[in-house]
Biopython code that builds the backbone (N, CA, C, O; Angstrom):
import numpy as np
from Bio.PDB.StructureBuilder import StructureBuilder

atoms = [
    (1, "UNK", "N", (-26.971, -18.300, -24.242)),
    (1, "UNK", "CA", (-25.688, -18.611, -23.598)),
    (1, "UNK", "C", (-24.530, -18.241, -24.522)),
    (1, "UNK", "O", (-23.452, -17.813, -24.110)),
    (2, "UNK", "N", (-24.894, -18.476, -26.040)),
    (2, "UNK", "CA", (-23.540, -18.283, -26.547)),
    (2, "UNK", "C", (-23.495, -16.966, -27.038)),
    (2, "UNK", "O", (-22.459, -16.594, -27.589)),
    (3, "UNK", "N", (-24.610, -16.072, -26.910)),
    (3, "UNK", "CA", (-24.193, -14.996, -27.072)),
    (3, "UNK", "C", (-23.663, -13.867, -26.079)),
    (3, "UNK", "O", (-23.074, -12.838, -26.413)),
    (4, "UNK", "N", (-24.004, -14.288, -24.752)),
    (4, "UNK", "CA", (-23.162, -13.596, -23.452)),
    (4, "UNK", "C", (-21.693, -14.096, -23.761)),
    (4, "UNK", "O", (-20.738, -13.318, -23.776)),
    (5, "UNK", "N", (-21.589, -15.385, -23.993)),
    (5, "UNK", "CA", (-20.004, -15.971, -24.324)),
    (5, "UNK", "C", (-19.468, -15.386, -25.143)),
    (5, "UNK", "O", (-18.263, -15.611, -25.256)),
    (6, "UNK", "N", (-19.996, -14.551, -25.918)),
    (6, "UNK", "CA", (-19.439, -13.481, -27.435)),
    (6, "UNK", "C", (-19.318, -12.373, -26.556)),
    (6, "UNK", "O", (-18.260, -11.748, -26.629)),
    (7, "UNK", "N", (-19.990, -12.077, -25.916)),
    (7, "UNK", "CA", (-20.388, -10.343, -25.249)),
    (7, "UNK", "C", (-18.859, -10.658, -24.395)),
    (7, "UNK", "O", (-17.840, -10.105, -24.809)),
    (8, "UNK", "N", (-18.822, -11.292, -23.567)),
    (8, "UNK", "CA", (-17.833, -11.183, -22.757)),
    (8, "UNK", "C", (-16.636, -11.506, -23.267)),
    (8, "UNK", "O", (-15.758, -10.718, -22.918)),
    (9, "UNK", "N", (-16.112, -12.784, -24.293)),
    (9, "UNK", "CA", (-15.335, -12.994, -25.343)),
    (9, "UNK", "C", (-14.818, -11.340, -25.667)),
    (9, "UNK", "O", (-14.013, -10.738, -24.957)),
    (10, "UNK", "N", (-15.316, -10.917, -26.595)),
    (10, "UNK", "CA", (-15.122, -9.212, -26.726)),
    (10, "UNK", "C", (-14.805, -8.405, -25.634)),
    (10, "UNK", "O", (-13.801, -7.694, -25.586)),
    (11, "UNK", "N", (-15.525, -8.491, -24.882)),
    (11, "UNK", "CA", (-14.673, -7.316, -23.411)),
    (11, "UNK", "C", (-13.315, -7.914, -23.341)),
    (11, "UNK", "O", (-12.352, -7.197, -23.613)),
    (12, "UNK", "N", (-13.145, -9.114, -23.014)),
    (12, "UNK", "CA", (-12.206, -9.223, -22.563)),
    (12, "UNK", "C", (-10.874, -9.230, -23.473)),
    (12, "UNK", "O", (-9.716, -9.038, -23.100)),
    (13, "UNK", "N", (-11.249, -9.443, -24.483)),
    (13, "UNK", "CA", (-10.407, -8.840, -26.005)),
    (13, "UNK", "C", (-10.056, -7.644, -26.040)),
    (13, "UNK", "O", (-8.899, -7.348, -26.341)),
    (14, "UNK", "N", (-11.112, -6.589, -25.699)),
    (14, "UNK", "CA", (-10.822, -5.204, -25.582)),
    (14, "UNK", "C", (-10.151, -4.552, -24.298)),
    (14, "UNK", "O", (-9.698, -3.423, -24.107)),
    (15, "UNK", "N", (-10.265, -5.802, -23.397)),
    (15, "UNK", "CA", (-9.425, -5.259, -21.893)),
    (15, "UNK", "C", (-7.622, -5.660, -21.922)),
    (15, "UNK", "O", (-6.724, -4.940, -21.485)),
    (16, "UNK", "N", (-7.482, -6.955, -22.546)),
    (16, "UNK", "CA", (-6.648, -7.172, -22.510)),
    (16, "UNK", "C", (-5.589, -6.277, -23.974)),
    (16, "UNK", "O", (-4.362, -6.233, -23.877)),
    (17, "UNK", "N", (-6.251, -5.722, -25.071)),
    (17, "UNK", "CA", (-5.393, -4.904, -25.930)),
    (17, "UNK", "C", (-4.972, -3.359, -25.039)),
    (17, "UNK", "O", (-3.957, -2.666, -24.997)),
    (18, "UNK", "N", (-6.228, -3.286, -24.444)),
    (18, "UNK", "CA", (-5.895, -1.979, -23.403)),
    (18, "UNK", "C", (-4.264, -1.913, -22.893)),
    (18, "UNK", "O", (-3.293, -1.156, -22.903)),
    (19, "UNK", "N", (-4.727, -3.403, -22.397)),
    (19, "UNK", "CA", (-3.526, -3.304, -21.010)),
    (19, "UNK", "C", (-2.259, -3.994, -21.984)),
    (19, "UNK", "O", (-1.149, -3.814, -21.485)),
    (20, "UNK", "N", (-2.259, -4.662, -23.138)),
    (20, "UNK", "CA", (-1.176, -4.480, -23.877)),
    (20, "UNK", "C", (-0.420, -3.246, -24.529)),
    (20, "UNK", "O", (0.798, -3.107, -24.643)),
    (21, "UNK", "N", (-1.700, -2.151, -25.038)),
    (21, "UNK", "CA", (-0.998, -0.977, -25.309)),
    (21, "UNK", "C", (-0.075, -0.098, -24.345)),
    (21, "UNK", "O", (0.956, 0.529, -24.589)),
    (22, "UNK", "N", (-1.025, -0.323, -22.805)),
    (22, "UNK", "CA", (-0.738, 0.242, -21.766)),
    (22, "UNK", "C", (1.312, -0.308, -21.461)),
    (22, "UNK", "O", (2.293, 0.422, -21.318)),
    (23, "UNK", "N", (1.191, -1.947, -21.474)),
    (23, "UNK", "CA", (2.417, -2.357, -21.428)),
    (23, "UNK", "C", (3.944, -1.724, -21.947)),
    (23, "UNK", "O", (5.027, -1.334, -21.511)),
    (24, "UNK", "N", (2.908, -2.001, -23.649)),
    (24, "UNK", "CA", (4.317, -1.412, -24.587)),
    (24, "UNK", "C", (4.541, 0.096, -24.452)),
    (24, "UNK", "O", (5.674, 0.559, -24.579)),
    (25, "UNK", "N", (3.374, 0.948, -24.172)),
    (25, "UNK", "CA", (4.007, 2.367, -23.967)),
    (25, "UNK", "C", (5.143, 2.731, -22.884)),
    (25, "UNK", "O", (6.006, 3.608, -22.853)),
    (26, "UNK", "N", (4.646, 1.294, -21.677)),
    (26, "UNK", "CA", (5.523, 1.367, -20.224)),
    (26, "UNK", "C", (6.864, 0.880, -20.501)),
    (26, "UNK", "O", (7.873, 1.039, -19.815)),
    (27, "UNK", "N", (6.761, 0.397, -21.365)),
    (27, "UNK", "CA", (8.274, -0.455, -21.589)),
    (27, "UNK", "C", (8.784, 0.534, -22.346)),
    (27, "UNK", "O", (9.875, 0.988, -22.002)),
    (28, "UNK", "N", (8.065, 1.127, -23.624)),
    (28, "UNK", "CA", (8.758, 1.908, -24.037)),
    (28, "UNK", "C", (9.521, 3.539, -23.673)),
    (28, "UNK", "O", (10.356, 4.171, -24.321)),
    (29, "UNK", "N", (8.706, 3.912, -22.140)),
    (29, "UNK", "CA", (9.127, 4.964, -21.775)),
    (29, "UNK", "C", (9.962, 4.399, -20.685)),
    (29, "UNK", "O", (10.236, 5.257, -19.845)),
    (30, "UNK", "N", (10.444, 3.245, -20.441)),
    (30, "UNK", "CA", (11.318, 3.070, -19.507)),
    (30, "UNK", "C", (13.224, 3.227, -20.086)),
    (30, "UNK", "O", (14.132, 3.076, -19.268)),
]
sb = StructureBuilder()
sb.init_structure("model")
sb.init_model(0)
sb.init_chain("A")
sb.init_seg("    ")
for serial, (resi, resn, name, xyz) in enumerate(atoms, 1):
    if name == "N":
        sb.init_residue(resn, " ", resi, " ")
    sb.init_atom(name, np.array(xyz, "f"), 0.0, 1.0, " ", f" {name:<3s}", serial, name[0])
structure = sb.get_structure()
């Protein structure tokens, strides 16, 4: 159990920096 809780912990770490980089590039080309 607590290692799916790590597995997914991590995706969702790596989804949400995505969509932060994604943010600041949008803000920054606005």
């Amino acid at each position: 159990m607590s290692a799916l809780f790590k597995k997914t912990s991590v995706a969702w770490s790596d989804s949400l920096g995505i969509l932060a980089d994604y943010w600041r590039d949008y803000a920054i080309a606005q």
